[in-house]
C-alpha positions in Angstrom: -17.3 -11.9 15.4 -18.5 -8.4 15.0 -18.0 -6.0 12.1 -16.7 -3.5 14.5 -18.2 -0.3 12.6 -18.8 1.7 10.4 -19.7 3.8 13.8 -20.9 7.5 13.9 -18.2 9.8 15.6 -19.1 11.9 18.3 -16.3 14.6 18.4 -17.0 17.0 15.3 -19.2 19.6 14.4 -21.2 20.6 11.1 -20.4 23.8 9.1 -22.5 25.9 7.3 -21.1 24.9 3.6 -22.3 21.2 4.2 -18.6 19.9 5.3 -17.5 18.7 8.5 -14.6 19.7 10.9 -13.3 17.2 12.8 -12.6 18.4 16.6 -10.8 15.0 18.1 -6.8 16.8 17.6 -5.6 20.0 16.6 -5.5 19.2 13.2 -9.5 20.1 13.1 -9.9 18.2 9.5 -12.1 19.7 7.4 -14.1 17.2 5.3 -16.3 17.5 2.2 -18.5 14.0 1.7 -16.3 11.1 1.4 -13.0 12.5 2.2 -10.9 11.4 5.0 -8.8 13.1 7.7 -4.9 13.0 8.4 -4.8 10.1 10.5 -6.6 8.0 7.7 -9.7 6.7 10.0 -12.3 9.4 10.6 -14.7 9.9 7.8 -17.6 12.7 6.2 -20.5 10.5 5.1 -23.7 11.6 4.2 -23.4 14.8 6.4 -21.8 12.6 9.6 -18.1 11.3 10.7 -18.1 8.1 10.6 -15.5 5.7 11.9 -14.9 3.2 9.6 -12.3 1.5 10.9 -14.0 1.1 14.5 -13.3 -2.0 16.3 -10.6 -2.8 13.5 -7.7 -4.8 15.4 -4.5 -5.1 13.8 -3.1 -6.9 17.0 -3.8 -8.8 20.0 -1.0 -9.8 22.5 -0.5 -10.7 25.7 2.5 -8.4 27.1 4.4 -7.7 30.6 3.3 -4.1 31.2 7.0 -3.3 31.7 6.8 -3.4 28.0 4.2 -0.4 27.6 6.6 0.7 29.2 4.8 1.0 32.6 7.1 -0.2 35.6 4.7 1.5 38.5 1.4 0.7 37.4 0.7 -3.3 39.0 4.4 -4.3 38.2 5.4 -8.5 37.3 1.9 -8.7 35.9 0.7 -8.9 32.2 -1.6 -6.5 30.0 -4.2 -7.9 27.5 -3.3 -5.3 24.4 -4.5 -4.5 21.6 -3.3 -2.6 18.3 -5.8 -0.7 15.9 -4.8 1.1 13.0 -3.8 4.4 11.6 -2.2 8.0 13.6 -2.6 11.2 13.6 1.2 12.3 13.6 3.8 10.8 11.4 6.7 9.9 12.7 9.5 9.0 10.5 11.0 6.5 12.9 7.6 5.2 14.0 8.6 1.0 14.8 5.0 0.3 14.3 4.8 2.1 10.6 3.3 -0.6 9.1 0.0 -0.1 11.3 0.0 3.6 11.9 1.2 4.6 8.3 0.8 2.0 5.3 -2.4 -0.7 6.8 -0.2 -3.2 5.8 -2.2 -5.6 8.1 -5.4 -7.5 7.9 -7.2 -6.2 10.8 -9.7 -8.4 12.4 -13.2 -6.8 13.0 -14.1 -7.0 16.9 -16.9 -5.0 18.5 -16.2 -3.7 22.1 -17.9 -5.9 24.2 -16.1 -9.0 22.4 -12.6 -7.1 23.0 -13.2 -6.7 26.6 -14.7 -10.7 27.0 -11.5 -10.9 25.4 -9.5 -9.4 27.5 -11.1 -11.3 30.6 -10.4 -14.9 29.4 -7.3 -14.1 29.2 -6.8 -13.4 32.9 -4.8 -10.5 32.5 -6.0 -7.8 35.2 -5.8 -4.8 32.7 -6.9 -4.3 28.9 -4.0 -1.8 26.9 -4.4 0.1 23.6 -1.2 0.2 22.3 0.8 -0.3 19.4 -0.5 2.4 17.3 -2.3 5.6 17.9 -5.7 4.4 19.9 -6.8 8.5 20.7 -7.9 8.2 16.7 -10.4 6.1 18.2 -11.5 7.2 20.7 -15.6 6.8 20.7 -14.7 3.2 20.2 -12.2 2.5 22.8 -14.1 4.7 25.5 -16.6 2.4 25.1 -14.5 -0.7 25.6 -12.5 0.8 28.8 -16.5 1.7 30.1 -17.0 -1.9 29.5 -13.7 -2.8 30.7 -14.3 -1.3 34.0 -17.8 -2.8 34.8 -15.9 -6.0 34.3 -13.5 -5.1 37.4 -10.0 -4.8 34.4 -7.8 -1.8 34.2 -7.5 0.5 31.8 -4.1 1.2 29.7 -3.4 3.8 26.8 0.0 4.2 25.5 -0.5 7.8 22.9 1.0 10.2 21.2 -1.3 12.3 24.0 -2.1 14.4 20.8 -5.7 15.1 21.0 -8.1 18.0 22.3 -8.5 18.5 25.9 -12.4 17.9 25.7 -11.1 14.3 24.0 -8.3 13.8 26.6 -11.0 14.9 29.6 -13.4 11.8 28.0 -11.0 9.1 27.9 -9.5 10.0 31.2 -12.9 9.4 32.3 -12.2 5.7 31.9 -8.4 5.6 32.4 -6.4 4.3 35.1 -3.0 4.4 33.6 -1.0 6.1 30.4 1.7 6.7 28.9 2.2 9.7 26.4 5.1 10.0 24.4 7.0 13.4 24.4 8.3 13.0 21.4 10.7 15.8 21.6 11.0 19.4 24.2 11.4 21.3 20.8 8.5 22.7 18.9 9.7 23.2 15.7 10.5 19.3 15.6 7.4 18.5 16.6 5.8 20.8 13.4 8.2 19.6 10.8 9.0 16.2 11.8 6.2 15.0 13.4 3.0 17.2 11.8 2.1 17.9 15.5 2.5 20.5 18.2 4.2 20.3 21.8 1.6 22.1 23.4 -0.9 19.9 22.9 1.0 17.3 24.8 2.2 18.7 27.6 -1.7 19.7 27.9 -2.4 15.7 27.6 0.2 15.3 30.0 -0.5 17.8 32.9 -4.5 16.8 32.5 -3.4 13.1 33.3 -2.1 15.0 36.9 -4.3 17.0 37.4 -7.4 13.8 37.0 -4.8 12.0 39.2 -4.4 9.5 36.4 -1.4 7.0 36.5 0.9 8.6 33.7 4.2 7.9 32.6 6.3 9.4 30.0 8.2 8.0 27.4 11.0 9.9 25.1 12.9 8.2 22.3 16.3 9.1 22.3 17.3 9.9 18.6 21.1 11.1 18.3 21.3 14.9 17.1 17.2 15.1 17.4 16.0 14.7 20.6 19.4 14.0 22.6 20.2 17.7 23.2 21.1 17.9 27.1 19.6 21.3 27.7 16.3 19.8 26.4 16.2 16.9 28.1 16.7 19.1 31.4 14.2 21.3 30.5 11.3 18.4 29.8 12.7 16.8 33.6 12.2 20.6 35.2 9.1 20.6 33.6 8.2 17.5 34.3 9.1 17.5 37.8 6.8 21.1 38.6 3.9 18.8 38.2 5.0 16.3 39.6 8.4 14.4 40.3 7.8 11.2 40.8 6.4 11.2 37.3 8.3 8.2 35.8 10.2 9.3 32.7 11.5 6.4 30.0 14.4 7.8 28.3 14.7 5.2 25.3 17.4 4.3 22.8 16.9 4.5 19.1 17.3 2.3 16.2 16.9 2.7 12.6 13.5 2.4 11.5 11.2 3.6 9.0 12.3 6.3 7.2 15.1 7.1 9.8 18.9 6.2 8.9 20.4 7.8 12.1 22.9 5.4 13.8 21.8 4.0 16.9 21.5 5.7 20.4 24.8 5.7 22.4 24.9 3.6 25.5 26.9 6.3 27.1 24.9 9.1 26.0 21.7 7.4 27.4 23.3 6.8 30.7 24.3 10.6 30.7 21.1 11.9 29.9 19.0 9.3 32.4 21.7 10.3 34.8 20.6 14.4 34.0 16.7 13.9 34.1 17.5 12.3 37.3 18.3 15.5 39.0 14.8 16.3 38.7 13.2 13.8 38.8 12.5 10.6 41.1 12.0 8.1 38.4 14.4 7.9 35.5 14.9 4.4 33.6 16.8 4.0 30.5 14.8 2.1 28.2 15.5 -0.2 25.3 18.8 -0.7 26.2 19.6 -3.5 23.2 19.1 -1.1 21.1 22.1 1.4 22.0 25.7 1.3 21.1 
Protein backbone atom coordinates (compact mmCIF):
# COMPACT_ATOMS: atom_id res chain seq x y z
CA UNK A 1 0.00 0.00 0.00
CA UNK A 2 0.82 3.63 -0.47
CA UNK A 3 2.03 6.08 2.10
CA UNK A 4 -0.79 8.27 1.18
CA UNK A 5 1.29 11.80 1.67
CA UNK A 6 2.90 13.95 2.96
CA UNK A 7 1.07 15.89 -0.19
CA UNK A 8 1.50 19.63 -0.97
CA UNK A 9 -1.88 21.56 -0.54
CA UNK A 10 -3.20 23.62 -3.09
CA UNK A 11 -5.65 25.99 -1.27
CA UNK A 12 -3.39 28.65 0.61
CA UNK A 13 -1.46 31.55 -0.05
CA UNK A 14 2.03 32.85 1.10
CA UNK A 15 2.46 36.10 3.17
CA UNK A 16 4.93 38.56 3.15
CA UNK A 17 6.43 37.65 6.87
CA UNK A 18 7.29 34.06 5.58
CA UNK A 19 4.01 32.38 7.19
CA UNK A 20 1.23 30.82 5.43
CA UNK A 21 -2.66 31.36 5.54
CA UNK A 22 -4.57 28.68 4.92
CA UNK A 23 -7.76 29.52 2.54
CA UNK A 24 -9.67 25.94 2.50
CA UNK A 25 -12.49 27.35 5.54
CA UNK A 26 -13.16 30.51 7.10
CA UNK A 27 -10.90 29.91 9.77
CA UNK A 28 -7.92 31.13 7.20
CA UNK A 29 -5.05 29.57 9.69
CA UNK A 30 -2.19 31.43 9.83
CA UNK A 31 0.93 29.26 10.04
CA UNK A 32 4.56 29.96 11.01
CA UNK A 33 6.93 26.71 9.86
CA UNK A 34 5.80 23.64 11.46
CA UNK A 35 2.65 24.66 13.06
CA UNK A 36 -0.66 23.18 12.30
CA UNK A 37 -4.09 24.49 11.69
CA UNK A 38 -7.47 24.00 13.72
CA UNK A 39 -8.63 20.98 12.22
CA UNK A 40 -5.19 19.20 13.02
CA UNK A 41 -4.24 18.07 9.24
CA UNK A 42 -3.01 20.98 7.14
CA UNK A 43 0.60 21.85 7.73
CA UNK A 44 3.46 24.98 7.09
CA UNK A 45 6.60 23.15 5.96
CA UNK A 46 9.47 24.70 4.54
CA UNK A 47 7.41 27.68 3.11
CA UNK A 48 4.40 25.14 1.78
CA UNK A 49 1.07 23.40 3.25
CA UNK A 50 1.52 20.20 3.38
CA UNK A 51 -1.04 17.52 4.00
CA UNK A 52 0.31 15.15 6.08
CA UNK A 53 -2.29 13.07 6.78
CA UNK A 54 -3.32 12.63 2.94
CA UNK A 55 -4.67 9.41 2.08
CA UNK A 56 -4.75 8.46 5.92
CA UNK A 57 -7.96 6.09 6.38
CA UNK A 58 -9.29 5.65 9.62
CA UNK A 59 -12.22 3.51 8.19
CA UNK A 60 -13.46 1.45 5.37
CA UNK A 61 -17.00 0.03 5.36
CA UNK A 62 -19.36 -1.12 3.23
CA UNK A 63 -22.84 0.83 4.12
CA UNK A 64 -26.58 1.05 2.78
CA UNK A 65 -26.63 4.68 1.64
CA UNK A 66 -29.76 5.17 3.70
CA UNK A 67 -27.24 5.29 6.34
CA UNK A 68 -25.29 8.52 4.98
CA UNK A 69 -28.29 9.33 5.33
CA UNK A 70 -29.21 9.52 1.60
CA UNK A 71 -32.70 7.96 0.88
CA UNK A 72 -33.01 9.64 -2.85
CA UNK A 73 -29.73 9.30 -4.20
CA UNK A 74 -29.79 5.24 -5.91
CA UNK A 75 -31.92 4.01 -2.95
CA UNK A 76 -31.58 -0.27 -1.64
CA UNK A 77 -28.06 0.03 -2.83
CA UNK A 78 -24.68 0.16 -0.87
CA UNK A 79 -21.88 2.87 -0.71
CA UNK A 80 -18.11 1.89 -0.50
CA UNK A 81 -17.03 4.59 2.48
CA UNK A 82 -14.44 5.68 3.76
CA UNK A 83 -13.43 7.71 7.08
CA UNK A 84 -10.20 9.93 7.30
CA UNK A 85 -9.23 11.83 10.21
CA UNK A 86 -9.41 15.11 11.92
CA UNK A 87 -12.40 18.40 11.51
CA UNK A 88 -12.45 21.62 11.25
CA UNK A 89 -15.44 22.35 13.75
CA UNK A 90 -15.74 20.73 17.16
CA UNK A 91 -18.71 19.49 18.00
CA UNK A 92 -19.20 18.50 21.48
CA UNK A 93 -21.61 15.72 20.66
CA UNK A 94 -19.64 14.64 17.53
CA UNK A 95 -20.46 10.37 17.53
CA UNK A 96 -17.34 10.03 15.59
CA UNK A 97 -14.95 12.08 18.28
CA UNK A 98 -12.58 9.65 18.33
CA UNK A 99 -11.58 10.27 14.58
CA UNK A 100 -12.46 13.92 14.15
CA UNK A 101 -11.04 15.10 17.64
CA UNK A 102 -8.51 12.72 19.61
CA UNK A 103 -6.82 10.28 16.40
CA UNK A 104 -7.51 7.63 18.59
CA UNK A 105 -7.25 5.30 15.53
CA UNK A 106 -4.48 3.67 13.45
CA UNK A 107 -5.17 4.93 10.10
CA UNK A 108 -4.03 2.94 7.29
CA UNK A 109 -2.08 4.84 4.55
CA UNK A 110 -3.95 4.45 1.01
CA UNK A 111 -3.03 6.57 -2.04
CA UNK A 112 -6.05 7.58 -4.23
CA UNK A 113 -5.91 5.43 -6.93
CA UNK A 114 -5.72 2.31 -4.50
CA UNK A 115 -8.96 3.81 -2.65
CA UNK A 116 -10.91 4.03 -5.73
CA UNK A 117 -9.65 0.19 -7.05
CA UNK A 118 -10.89 -0.20 -3.75
CA UNK A 119 -13.93 0.89 -4.05
CA UNK A 120 -14.56 -1.01 -7.43
CA UNK A 121 -13.94 -4.57 -6.11
CA UNK A 122 -16.20 -4.05 -3.89
CA UNK A 123 -19.06 -3.70 -6.32
CA UNK A 124 -20.64 -0.95 -4.74
CA UNK A 125 -21.80 1.63 -7.56
CA UNK A 126 -20.70 4.82 -5.46
CA UNK A 127 -17.40 5.62 -3.34
CA UNK A 128 -18.53 7.95 0.12
CA UNK A 129 -16.34 10.11 2.46
CA UNK A 130 -17.86 10.04 5.51
CA UNK A 131 -17.43 9.48 9.02
CA UNK A 132 -15.42 12.42 9.70
CA UNK A 133 -14.84 15.77 8.18
CA UNK A 134 -13.44 14.76 4.37
CA UNK A 135 -13.57 18.90 3.11
CA UNK A 136 -10.13 18.99 5.35
CA UNK A 137 -9.03 17.02 2.61
CA UNK A 138 -9.97 18.08 0.05
CA UNK A 139 -6.87 18.04 -2.68
CA UNK A 140 -6.79 14.38 -1.73
CA UNK A 141 -10.23 13.31 -2.05
CA UNK A 142 -10.86 15.49 -5.34
CA UNK A 143 -8.39 13.51 -6.67
CA UNK A 144 -9.97 10.13 -5.75
CA UNK A 145 -13.76 11.25 -6.80
CA UNK A 146 -11.67 12.44 -10.42
CA UNK A 147 -10.50 8.91 -10.30
CA UNK A 148 -13.62 7.64 -9.09
CA UNK A 149 -15.51 9.01 -11.97
CA UNK A 150 -13.22 7.76 -14.91
CA UNK A 151 -13.97 4.44 -13.31
CA UNK A 152 -17.93 4.96 -14.07
CA UNK A 153 -18.58 5.12 -9.46
CA UNK A 154 -20.51 7.87 -7.87
CA UNK A 155 -19.39 10.27 -5.80
CA UNK A 156 -20.64 10.81 -1.97
CA UNK A 157 -19.57 13.54 0.69
CA UNK A 158 -21.35 13.65 3.93
CA UNK A 159 -19.69 17.45 5.53
CA UNK A 160 -19.96 19.79 7.82
CA UNK A 161 -20.27 21.92 4.27
CA UNK A 162 -17.88 24.31 6.24
CA UNK A 163 -15.36 25.35 3.66
CA UNK A 164 -14.74 28.33 1.16
CA UNK A 165 -16.85 28.63 -1.81
CA UNK A 166 -13.76 28.39 -4.25
CA UNK A 167 -13.20 24.87 -2.16
CA UNK A 168 -16.95 23.88 -2.25
CA UNK A 169 -17.01 25.11 -6.25
CA UNK A 170 -13.75 22.35 -6.68
CA UNK A 171 -15.28 19.42 -5.07
CA UNK A 172 -18.58 19.94 -6.52
CA UNK A 173 -16.68 19.58 -9.69
CA UNK A 174 -16.48 15.90 -8.93
CA UNK A 175 -19.72 15.37 -6.83
CA UNK A 176 -22.84 13.76 -7.52
CA UNK A 177 -24.39 13.62 -4.18
CA UNK A 178 -24.06 15.32 -0.46
CA UNK A 179 -25.13 15.72 2.44
CA UNK A 180 -24.24 18.82 4.70
CA UNK A 181 -25.08 19.04 8.17
CA UNK A 182 -26.89 22.18 9.40
CA UNK A 183 -25.94 21.91 12.51
CA UNK A 184 -28.14 24.47 13.96
CA UNK A 185 -30.44 27.79 12.25
CA UNK A 186 -28.78 29.91 15.08
CA UNK A 187 -25.50 31.68 14.70
CA UNK A 188 -24.37 32.25 17.92
CA UNK A 189 -24.50 28.33 18.48
CA UNK A 190 -22.70 27.71 15.67
CA UNK A 191 -19.71 30.41 17.02
CA UNK A 192 -19.66 29.16 20.57
CA UNK A 193 -20.47 25.67 20.29
CA UNK A 194 -19.36 24.59 17.19
CA UNK A 195 -16.18 27.16 16.39
CA UNK A 196 -17.98 27.77 13.06
CA UNK A 197 -20.35 30.08 11.24
CA UNK A 198 -23.90 29.50 9.63
CA UNK A 199 -23.23 31.44 6.71
CA UNK A 200 -20.79 29.55 5.45
CA UNK A 201 -23.15 26.57 5.26
CA UNK A 202 -26.05 27.72 3.94
CA UNK A 203 -23.41 29.08 1.12
CA UNK A 204 -22.21 25.21 0.82
CA UNK A 205 -25.72 24.39 0.76
CA UNK A 206 -27.30 26.75 -1.88
CA UNK A 207 -23.96 26.18 -4.16
CA UNK A 208 -24.86 22.29 -4.11
CA UNK A 209 -28.36 23.82 -5.95
CA UNK A 210 -27.31 26.00 -7.81
CA UNK A 211 -24.40 23.17 -9.48
CA UNK A 212 -27.59 20.93 -9.52
CA UNK A 213 -25.74 18.61 -7.20
CA UNK A 214 -27.74 15.87 -5.30
CA UNK A 215 -27.86 17.37 -1.66
CA UNK A 216 -29.49 16.44 1.31
CA UNK A 217 -29.57 17.96 4.71
CA UNK A 218 -29.15 16.54 7.81
CA UNK A 219 -29.99 18.33 11.51
CA UNK A 220 -29.33 16.59 14.81
CA UNK A 221 -32.04 17.16 17.11
CA UNK A 222 -30.40 18.14 20.51
CA UNK A 223 -33.21 18.97 23.26
CA UNK A 224 -33.03 22.86 24.30
CA UNK A 225 -30.17 23.35 21.42
CA UNK A 226 -31.40 22.92 18.21
CA UNK A 227 -35.12 21.70 18.97
CA UNK A 228 -36.51 25.31 19.00
CA UNK A 229 -39.76 25.15 16.73
CA UNK A 230 -39.41 28.62 15.28
CA UNK A 231 -35.90 27.59 14.08
CA UNK A 232 -36.63 24.54 12.73
CA UNK A 233 -39.45 26.50 10.57
CA UNK A 234 -37.19 28.98 9.62
CA UNK A 235 -34.25 26.44 8.23
CA UNK A 236 -37.55 24.47 6.21
CA UNK A 237 -38.64 28.18 4.76
CA UNK A 238 -35.30 28.61 3.98
CA UNK A 239 -34.74 25.53 2.75
CA UNK A 240 -37.69 25.17 0.73
CA UNK A 241 -36.90 28.93 -1.28
CA UNK A 242 -34.21 26.97 -3.02
CA UNK A 243 -35.66 24.24 -3.38
CA UNK A 244 -38.46 22.06 -1.63
CA UNK A 245 -37.92 18.84 -2.47
CA UNK A 246 -34.64 19.20 -0.75
CA UNK A 247 -34.76 16.13 1.57
CA UNK A 248 -34.28 17.26 5.18
CA UNK A 249 -33.19 14.46 8.03
CA UNK A 250 -34.32 15.70 11.26
CA UNK A 251 -32.30 13.30 13.66
CA UNK A 252 -32.67 12.28 17.35
CA UNK A 253 -29.84 12.75 19.75
CA UNK A 254 -27.97 10.75 22.21
CA UNK A 255 -25.44 11.41 24.72
CA UNK A 256 -22.16 11.48 23.25
CA UNK A 257 -18.93 13.03 23.70
CA UNK A 258 -18.88 15.82 25.86
CA UNK A 259 -22.78 16.11 25.72
CA UNK A 260 -24.89 14.91 28.87
CA UNK A 261 -28.34 16.15 27.44
CA UNK A 262 -30.99 13.41 27.77
CA UNK A 263 -32.03 11.97 24.63
CA UNK A 264 -34.25 13.45 21.87
CA UNK A 265 -38.09 13.01 22.50
CA UNK A 266 -39.89 10.74 20.17
CA UNK A 267 -42.78 13.08 20.28
CA UNK A 268 -40.90 16.13 19.92
CA UNK A 269 -39.24 14.68 16.73
CA UNK A 270 -42.48 13.73 15.24
CA UNK A 271 -43.67 17.43 15.98
CA UNK A 272 -40.92 19.02 14.52
CA UNK A 273 -40.67 16.49 11.23
CA UNK A 274 -44.41 17.09 11.15
CA UNK A 275 -43.50 21.30 11.15
CA UNK A 276 -40.61 21.18 8.46
CA UNK A 277 -43.08 19.26 6.57
CA UNK A 278 -45.09 22.24 5.82
CA UNK A 279 -42.42 23.42 3.73
CA UNK A 280 -41.00 21.04 2.62
CA UNK A 281 -41.55 17.84 0.37
CA UNK A 282 -39.16 15.61 2.06
CA UNK A 283 -39.10 15.34 5.82
CA UNK A 284 -37.81 11.94 7.60
CA UNK A 285 -37.21 11.57 11.09
CA UNK A 286 -33.96 10.02 11.53
CA UNK A 287 -32.30 7.79 14.09
CA UNK A 288 -35.38 6.99 15.61
CA UNK A 289 -33.65 4.27 18.31
CA UNK A 290 -32.22 6.91 19.66
CA UNK A 291 -35.29 8.98 21.01
CA UNK A 292 -37.45 8.60 24.00
Amino acid sequence: MSDGGPTAARFFERLADGRLRCQLCPHACYLADGQVGLCGVRRSQAGRLELPFAGAVSALAVDPIEKKPLYHFLPGTKAFSVGYLGCNLHCPFCQNYHISQEFTVQPQRLSAAELVQAAIESGCPSLAHTYSEPLIHAEFVIEAMRLARLAGLKNILVSNGYANGPVMAAVYEYCDAINIDLKSWRTDWYASELGGDLATVKASIALAVQKRIHIEVTTLVIPGKTDDPAAIEAAARWLASLDPDIPWHLSAYRPMYRYTIAPTRLASLQSLVSLAGRQLRHVHGGNLASAI
